[in-house]
C-alpha positions in Angstrom: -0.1 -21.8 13.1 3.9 -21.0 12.8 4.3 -17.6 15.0 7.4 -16.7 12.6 6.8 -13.9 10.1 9.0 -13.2 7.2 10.2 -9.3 6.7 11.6 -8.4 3.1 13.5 -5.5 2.9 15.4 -4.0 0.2 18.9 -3.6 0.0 19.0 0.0 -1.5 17.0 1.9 1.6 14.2 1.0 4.1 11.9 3.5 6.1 13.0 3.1 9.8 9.8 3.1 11.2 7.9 1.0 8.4 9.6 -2.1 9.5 10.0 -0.6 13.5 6.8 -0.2 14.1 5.0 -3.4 12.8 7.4 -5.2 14.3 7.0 -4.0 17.7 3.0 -4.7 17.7 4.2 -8.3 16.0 6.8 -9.3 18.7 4.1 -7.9 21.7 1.8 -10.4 20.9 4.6 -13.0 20.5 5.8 -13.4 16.7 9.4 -13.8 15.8 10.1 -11.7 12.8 12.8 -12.8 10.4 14.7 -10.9 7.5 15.6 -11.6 3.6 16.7 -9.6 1.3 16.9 -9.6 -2.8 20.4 -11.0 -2.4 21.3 -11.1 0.9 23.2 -8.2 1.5 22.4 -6.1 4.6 19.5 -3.6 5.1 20.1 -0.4 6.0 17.4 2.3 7.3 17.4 5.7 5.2 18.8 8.4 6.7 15.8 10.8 7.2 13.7 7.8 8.2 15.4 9.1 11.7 16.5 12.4 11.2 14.0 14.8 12.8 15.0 17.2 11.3 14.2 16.2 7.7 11.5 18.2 6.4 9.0 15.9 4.3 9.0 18.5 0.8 5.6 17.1 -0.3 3.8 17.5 3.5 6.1 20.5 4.5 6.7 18.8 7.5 9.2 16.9 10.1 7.8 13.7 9.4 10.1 11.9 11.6 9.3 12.3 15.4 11.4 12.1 18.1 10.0 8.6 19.5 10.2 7.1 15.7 13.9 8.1 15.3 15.1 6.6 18.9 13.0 2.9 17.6 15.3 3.3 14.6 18.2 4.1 15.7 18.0 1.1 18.5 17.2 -1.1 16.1 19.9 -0.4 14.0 21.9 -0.9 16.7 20.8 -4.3 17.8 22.9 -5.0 14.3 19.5 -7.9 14.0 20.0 -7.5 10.3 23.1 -9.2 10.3 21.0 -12.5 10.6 19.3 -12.2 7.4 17.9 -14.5 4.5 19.1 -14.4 0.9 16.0 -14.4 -1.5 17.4 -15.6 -4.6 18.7 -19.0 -2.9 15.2 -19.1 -1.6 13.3 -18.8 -4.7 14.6 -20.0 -7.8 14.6 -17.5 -10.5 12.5 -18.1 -14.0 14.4 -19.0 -17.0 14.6 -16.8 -20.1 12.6 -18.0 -23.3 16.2 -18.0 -25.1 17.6 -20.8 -22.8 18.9 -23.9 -24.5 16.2 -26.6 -23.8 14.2 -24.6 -22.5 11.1 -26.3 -22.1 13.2 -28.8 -19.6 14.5 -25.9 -17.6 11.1 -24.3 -17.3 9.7 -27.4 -15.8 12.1 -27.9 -13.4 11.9 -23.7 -12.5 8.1 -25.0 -11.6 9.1 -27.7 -9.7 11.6 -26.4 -7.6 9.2 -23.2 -7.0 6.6 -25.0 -5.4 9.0 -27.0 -2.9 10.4 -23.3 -2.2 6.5 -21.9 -1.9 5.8 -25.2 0.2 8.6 -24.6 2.4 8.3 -20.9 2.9 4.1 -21.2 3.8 5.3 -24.3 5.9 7.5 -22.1 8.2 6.0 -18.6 8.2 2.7 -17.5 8.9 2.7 -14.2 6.9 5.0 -11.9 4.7 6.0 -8.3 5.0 6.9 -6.0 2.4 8.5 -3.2 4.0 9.0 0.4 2.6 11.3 3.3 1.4 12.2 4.5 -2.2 14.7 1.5 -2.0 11.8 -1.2 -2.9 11.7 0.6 -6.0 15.0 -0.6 -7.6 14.9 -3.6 -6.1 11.6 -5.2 -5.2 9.0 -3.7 -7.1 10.2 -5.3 -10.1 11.6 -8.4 -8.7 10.0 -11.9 -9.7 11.3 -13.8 -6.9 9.5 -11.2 -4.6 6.4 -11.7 -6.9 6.3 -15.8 -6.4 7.3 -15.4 -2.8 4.1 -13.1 -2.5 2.6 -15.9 -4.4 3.3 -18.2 -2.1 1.3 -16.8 0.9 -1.6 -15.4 -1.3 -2.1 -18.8 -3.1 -2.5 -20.3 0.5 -5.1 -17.5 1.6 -2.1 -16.7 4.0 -1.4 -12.5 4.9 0.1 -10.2 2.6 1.0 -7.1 4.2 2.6 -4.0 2.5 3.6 -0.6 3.8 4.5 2.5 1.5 6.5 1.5 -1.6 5.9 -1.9 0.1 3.0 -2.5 -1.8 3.9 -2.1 -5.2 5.2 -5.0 -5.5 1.7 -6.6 -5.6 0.3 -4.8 -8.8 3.0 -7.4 -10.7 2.7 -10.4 -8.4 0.5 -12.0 -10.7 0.3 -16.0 -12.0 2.6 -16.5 -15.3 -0.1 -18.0 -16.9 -2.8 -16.0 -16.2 -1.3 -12.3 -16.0 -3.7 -10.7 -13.5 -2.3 -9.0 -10.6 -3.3 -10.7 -7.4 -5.2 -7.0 -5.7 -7.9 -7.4 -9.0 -10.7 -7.0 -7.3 -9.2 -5.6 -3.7 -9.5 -2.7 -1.4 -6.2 -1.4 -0.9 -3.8 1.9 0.2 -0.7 3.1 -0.4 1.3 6.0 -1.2 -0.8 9.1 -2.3 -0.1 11.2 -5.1 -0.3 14.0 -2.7 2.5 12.6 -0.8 4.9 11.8 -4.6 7.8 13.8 -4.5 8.8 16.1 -7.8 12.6 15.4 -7.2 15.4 14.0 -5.2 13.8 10.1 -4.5 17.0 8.9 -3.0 18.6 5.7 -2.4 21.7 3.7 -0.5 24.5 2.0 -1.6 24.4 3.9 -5.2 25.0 7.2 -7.0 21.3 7.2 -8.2 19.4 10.1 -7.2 16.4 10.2 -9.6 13.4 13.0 -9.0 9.7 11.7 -9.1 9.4 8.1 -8.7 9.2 6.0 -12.1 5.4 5.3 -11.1 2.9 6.7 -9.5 1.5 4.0 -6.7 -1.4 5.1 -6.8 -2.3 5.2 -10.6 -1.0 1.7 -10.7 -2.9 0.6 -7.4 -5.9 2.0 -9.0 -5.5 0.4 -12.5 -4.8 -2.6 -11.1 -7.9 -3.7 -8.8 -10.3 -2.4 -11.4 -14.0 -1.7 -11.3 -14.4 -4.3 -8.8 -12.1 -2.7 -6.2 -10.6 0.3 -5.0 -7.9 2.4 -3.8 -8.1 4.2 -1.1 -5.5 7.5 -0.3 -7.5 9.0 2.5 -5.5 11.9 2.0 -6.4 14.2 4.9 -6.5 11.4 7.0 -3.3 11.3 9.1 -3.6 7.0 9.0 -4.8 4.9 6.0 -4.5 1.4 6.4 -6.9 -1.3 4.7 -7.5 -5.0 5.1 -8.8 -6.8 3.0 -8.3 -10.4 3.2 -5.3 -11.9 2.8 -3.8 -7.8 2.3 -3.0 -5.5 4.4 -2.1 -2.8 3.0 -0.6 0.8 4.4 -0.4 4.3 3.1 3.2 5.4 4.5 5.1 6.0 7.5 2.4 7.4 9.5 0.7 4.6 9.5 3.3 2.3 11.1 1.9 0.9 14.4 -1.6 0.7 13.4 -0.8 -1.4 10.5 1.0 -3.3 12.8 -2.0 -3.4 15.1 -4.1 -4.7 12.5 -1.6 -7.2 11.0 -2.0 -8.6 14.6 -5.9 -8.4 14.4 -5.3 -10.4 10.9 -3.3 -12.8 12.7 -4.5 -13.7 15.7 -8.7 -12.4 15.4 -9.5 -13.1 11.9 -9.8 -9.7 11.2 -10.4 -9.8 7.1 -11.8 -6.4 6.7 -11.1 -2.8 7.7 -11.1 0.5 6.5 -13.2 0.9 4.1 
């Protein structure tokens, strides 16, 4: 199995410690993590992701520690993400229904995607969806992120989310078919509890919109149906679920154990935990 696992960040904002902290438990046990982005411009880490002075509004708290913020800060210094992937010259993007011969141009969109898939399962063993408001402009939404989840899931190969990280899998769904991927799941991710009622920020842009344009968890919830379940352990200072191939994490405070257990997925088999 390839010991390379492949990060995406967005380019409008990540949470420091949401990509820190798995990756330290991922490079311990001897993974080499790599980096794309939507477009291949650089990733930056939000500013209160290590500011410990930022008082969470919805928790009331510092939610950055002292420890998180030195990671972060390191990290950002070891400029790593100037070495970075650019997503949409990794997967090629689906053709409106409006394009001249279309029917031509959609088969070859097909084509081309499962070289892409076959290449991307081929050199990585997992994919990482890491979080911050920033996934929210440019992620969430994001078809190339969708068949790149695709890829790995389609292989029964780990899917692992953090935060706003896991979003992206409500709509990572089959063309054809139209059912999200988590149908069926166990899975976490940012609480209702923990939704802000204004000031979601972002980088690189004037946008500064108040609650986020979803809840994650009304969506989470809708989307595995009957069969499954979302889980906000709210309360609970970690929620992290696995559920084979996801892994899925609440938020910020759950950064090294999902690490920990992405690990467990990796290298034990571990397809269930949690719940």
């Amino acid at each position: 199995m390839s010991k390379k696992i492949l990060a995406v960040l967005s380019e409008y904002g990540y949470w420091g410690i949401e990509l820190v902290g798995p990756l330290e438990k991922l490079e311990e046990a001897g993974y080499t993590v790599e980096f794309i982005t939507p477009n291949g411009k650089k990733a930056e880490a939000l500013p209160p992701s290590y500011d410990t002075t930022y008082v969470d509004p919805p928790l009331g708290t510092c939610v950055t520690t002292p420890l998180a913020a030195e990671k972060v800060k390191a990290f950002e210094a070891s400029n790593r993400l100037e070495v970075r992937q650019n997503l949409s010259e990794v997967i090629p993007q689906r053709p409106y229904f409006s394009t001249p011969d279309f029917l031509r141009v959609f088969e070859k969109y097909y084509a081309d995607l499962k070289i892409a898939q076959e290449k991307v399962t081929e050199e990585y063993a997992a994919v990482l969806l890491v979080g911050g408001s920033g996934p929210i402009i440019d992620m969430v939404n994001n078809q190339r992120v969708h068949d790149l989840v695709l890829a790995f899931y389609n292989k029964k190969m780990p899917v692992a989310g953090i935060c706003y990280g896991v979003a992206p899998l409500v709509f990572a769904r089959d063309f054809n078919e139209r059912n999200s991927i988590i149908k069926g799941k166990h899975v976490t991710g940012h609480c209702i509890e923990y939704d802000y009622h204004d000031g979601t920020g972002f980088l690189n842009t004037d946008l500064n919109m108040g609650p986020p344009p979803y809840v994650l968890e009304y969506i989470l919830s809708d989307a595995v149906g009957p069969e499954g379940q979302y889980h906000g352990n709210f309360g609970k200072e970690t929620s992290v679920i696995v559920d084979y191939p996801f892994i899925t994490a609440r938020s910020l405070q759950c950064s090294f154990e999902f690490g920990e257990q992405f690990v467990n997925v990796l290298d034990k088999g571990l397809t269930r935990y949690g719940w």
